[in-house]
C-alpha positions in Angstrom: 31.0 -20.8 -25.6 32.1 -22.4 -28.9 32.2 -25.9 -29.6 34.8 -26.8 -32.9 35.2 -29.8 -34.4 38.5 -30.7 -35.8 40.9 -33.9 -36.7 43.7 -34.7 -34.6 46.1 -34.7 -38.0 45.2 -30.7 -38.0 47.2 -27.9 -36.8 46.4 -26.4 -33.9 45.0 -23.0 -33.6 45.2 -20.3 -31.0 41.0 -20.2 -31.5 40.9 -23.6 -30.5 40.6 -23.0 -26.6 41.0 -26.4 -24.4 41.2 -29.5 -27.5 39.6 -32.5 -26.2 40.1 -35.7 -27.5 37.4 -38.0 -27.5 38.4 -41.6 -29.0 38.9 -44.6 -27.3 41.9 -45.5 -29.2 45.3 -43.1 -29.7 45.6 -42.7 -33.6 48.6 -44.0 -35.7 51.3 -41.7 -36.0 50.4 -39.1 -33.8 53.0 -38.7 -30.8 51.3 -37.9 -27.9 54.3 -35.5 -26.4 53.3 -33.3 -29.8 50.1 -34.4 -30.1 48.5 -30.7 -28.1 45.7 -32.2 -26.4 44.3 -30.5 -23.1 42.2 -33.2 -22.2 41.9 -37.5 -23.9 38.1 -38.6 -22.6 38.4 -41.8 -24.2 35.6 -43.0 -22.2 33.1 -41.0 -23.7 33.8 -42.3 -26.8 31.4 -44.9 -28.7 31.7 -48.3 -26.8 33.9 -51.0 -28.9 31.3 -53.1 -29.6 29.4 -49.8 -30.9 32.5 -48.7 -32.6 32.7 -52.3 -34.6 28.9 -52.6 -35.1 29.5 -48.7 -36.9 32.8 -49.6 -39.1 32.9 -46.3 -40.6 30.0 -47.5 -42.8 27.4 -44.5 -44.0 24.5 -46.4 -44.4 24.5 -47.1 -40.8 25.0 -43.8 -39.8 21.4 -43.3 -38.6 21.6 -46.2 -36.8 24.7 -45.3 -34.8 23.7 -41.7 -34.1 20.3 -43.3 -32.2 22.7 -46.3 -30.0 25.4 -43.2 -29.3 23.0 -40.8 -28.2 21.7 -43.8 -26.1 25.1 -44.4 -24.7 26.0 -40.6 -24.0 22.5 -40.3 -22.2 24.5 -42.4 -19.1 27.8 -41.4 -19.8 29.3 -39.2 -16.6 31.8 -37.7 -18.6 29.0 -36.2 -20.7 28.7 -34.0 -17.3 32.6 -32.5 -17.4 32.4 -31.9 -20.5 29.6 -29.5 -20.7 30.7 -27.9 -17.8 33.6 -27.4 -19.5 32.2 -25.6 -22.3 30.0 -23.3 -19.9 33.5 -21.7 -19.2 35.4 -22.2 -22.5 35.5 -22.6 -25.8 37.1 -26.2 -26.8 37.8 -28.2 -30.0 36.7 -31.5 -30.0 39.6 -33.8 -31.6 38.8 -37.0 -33.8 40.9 -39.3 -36.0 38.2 -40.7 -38.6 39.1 -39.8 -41.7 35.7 -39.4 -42.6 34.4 -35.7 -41.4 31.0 -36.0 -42.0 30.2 -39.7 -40.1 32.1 -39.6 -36.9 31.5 -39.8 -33.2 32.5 -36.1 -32.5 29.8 -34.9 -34.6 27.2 -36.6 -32.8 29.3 -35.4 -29.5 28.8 -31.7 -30.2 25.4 -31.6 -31.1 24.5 -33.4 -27.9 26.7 -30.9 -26.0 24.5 -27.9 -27.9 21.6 -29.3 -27.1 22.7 -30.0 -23.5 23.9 -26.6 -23.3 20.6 -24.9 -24.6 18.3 -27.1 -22.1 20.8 -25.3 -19.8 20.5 -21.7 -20.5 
């Protein structure tokens, strides 16, 4: 199945297939009655103290990838979720602003990689 990556802020699509949400905190000004989520896993989201440590900044981006990675490797929700893309196609939902140094990037490509030890 297909694993998206798209910001909360962006239209939905009928490609999207289930749109999981996976930060810890609900964004500013995104009502969650119109927000079109299927599913909010804020606990697979980085811890906070992870999420502070990180800041957004891209010279630690190496660094968080390795301590994320770490904290998905015990993370039972890690479980549902690639179940959940055995039997559909989902969009993983962010709100950073910055696309290419974000938790849902590291998210799917553990989910691939979980998914082709699978097959």
């Amino acid at each position: 199945m297909l694993i998206g990556l798209k910001r909360i802020y962006d239209k939905p699509s009928i490609t999207d297939g289930k749109r999981v949400f996976v930060d810890r905190l609900w964004p500013r000004g995104v009502k969650r009655s119109t927000a079109n989520i299927d599913l909010w896993m804020k606990d697979i989201a980085p811890s906070d103290d992870l999420r502070h440590w990180f800041n957004h900044e891209p010279g630690k981006w190496e660094g968080f990838q390795k301590k994320y990675r770490k904290e998905l490797d015990g993370n039972k929700h890690l479980l549902e979720l690639v179940a959940m893309v055995k039997s559909t196609d989902i969009t993983i939902l962010y709100s950073s602003k910055d696309e290419k140094h974000n938790n849902a990037i590291v998210l799917a490509e553990v989910l691939k990689i979980k998914l082709k030890d699978a097959a």
